[in-house]
TIDOSE-833792 format. One record per residue (C-alpha): x, y, z; residue in three letters. Coordinates in steps of 0.05 Angstrom, whole numbers. Each point is the difference from the previous one (the first is absolute). Example, Ala and Ser with C-alpha at 12.3 -4.5 7.8 and 13.67 -1.06 7.14 Angstrom:
- east, north, up, res
- 246, -90, 156, Ala
- 27, 69, -13, Ser
***
This chain:
- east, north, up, res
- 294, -2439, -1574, Unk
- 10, 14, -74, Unk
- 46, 68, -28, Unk
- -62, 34, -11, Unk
- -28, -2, 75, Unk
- 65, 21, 31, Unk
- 7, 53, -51, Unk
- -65, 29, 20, Unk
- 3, -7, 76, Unk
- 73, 39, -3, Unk
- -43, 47, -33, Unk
- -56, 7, 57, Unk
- 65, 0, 49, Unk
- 31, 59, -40, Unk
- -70, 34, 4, Unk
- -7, -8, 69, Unk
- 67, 27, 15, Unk
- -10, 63, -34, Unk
- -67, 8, 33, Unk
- 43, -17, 67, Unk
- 50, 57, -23, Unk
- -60, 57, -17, Unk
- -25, -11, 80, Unk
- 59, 4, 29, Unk
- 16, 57, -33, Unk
- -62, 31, 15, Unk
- 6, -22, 77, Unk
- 75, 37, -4, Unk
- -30, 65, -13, Unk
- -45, -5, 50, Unk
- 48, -25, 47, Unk
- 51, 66, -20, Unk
- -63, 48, 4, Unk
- -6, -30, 77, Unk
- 79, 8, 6, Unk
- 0, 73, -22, Unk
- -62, 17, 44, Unk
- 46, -28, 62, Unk
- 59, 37, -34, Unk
- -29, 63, 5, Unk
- -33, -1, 71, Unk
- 66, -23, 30, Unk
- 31, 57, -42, Unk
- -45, 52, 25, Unk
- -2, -27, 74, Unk
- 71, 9, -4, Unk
- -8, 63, -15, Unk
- -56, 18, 48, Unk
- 49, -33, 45, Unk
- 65, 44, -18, Unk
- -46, 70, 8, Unk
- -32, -18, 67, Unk
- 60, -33, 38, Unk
- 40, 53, 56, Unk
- 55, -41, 11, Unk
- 54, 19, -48, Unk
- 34, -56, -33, Unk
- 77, 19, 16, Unk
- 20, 22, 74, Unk
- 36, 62, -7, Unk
- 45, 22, 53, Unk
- -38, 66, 2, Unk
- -68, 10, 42, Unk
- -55, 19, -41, Unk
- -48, 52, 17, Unk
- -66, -23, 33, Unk
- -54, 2, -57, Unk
- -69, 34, 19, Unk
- -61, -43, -12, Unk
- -42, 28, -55, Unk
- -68, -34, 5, Unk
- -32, 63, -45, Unk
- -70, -5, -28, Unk
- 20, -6, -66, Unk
- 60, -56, 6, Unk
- -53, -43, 40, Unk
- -51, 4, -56, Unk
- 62, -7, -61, Unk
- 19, -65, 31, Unk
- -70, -27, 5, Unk
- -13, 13, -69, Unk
- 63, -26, -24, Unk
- -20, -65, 39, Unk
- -63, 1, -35, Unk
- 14, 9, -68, Unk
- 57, -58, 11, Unk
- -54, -42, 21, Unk
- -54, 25, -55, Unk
- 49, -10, -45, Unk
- 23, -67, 19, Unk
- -66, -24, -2, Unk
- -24, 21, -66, Unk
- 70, -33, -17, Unk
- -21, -69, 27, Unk
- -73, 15, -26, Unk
- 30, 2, -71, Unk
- 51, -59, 5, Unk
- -67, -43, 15, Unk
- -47, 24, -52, Unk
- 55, -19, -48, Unk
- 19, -69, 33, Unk
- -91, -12, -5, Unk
- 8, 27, -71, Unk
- 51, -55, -18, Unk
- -31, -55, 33, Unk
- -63, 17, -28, Unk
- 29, 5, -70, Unk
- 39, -69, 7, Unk
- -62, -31, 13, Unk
***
């Protein structure tokens, strides 16, 4: 192999590196877009979880008063429309992660 030859295939090597480097940084953000989705369900189940639990966290020498059940009307319907909005919402979320991820793949080819 002559000067010239290695001198152009460390080019095509250097090419294809940075070509390497542009998908995996593309792959990254779709891997941190997938990260934050989990991020924020686990946040809001823990949430969910922290509003809807009767066991207090700390045993307190003192007894607690007995707590009446209040299965109204309108608490039954607020927490079935906060479940579905959580789940319309999460599902236009995923909807718009994929029409991006067809986007790119479309584009790169």
């Amino acid at each position: 192999m002559s000067l010239f030859d290695l001198e152009r295939e460390s080019e095509e090597l250097e090419q294809t590196l940075q070509k390497q480097l542009e998908l995996v940084k593309k792959d990254s953000g779709v891997y941190l877009q997938v990260a934050g989705i989990a991020l924020i369900s686990g946040l809001v189940t823990a949430a969910a979880y922290r509003l809807i639990r009767t066991e207090p966290t700390s045993k307190s020498k003192k007894p607690k008063k007995a707590k009446k059940n209040r299965n109204t009307f309108w608490s039954n319907l607020r927490n079935r429309v906060f479940w579905l909005a959580l789940d319309i919402g999460k599902q236009a979320l995923i909807r718009r992660v994929q029409e991006k991820m067809e986007a790119e793949q479309a584009h790169e080819q």
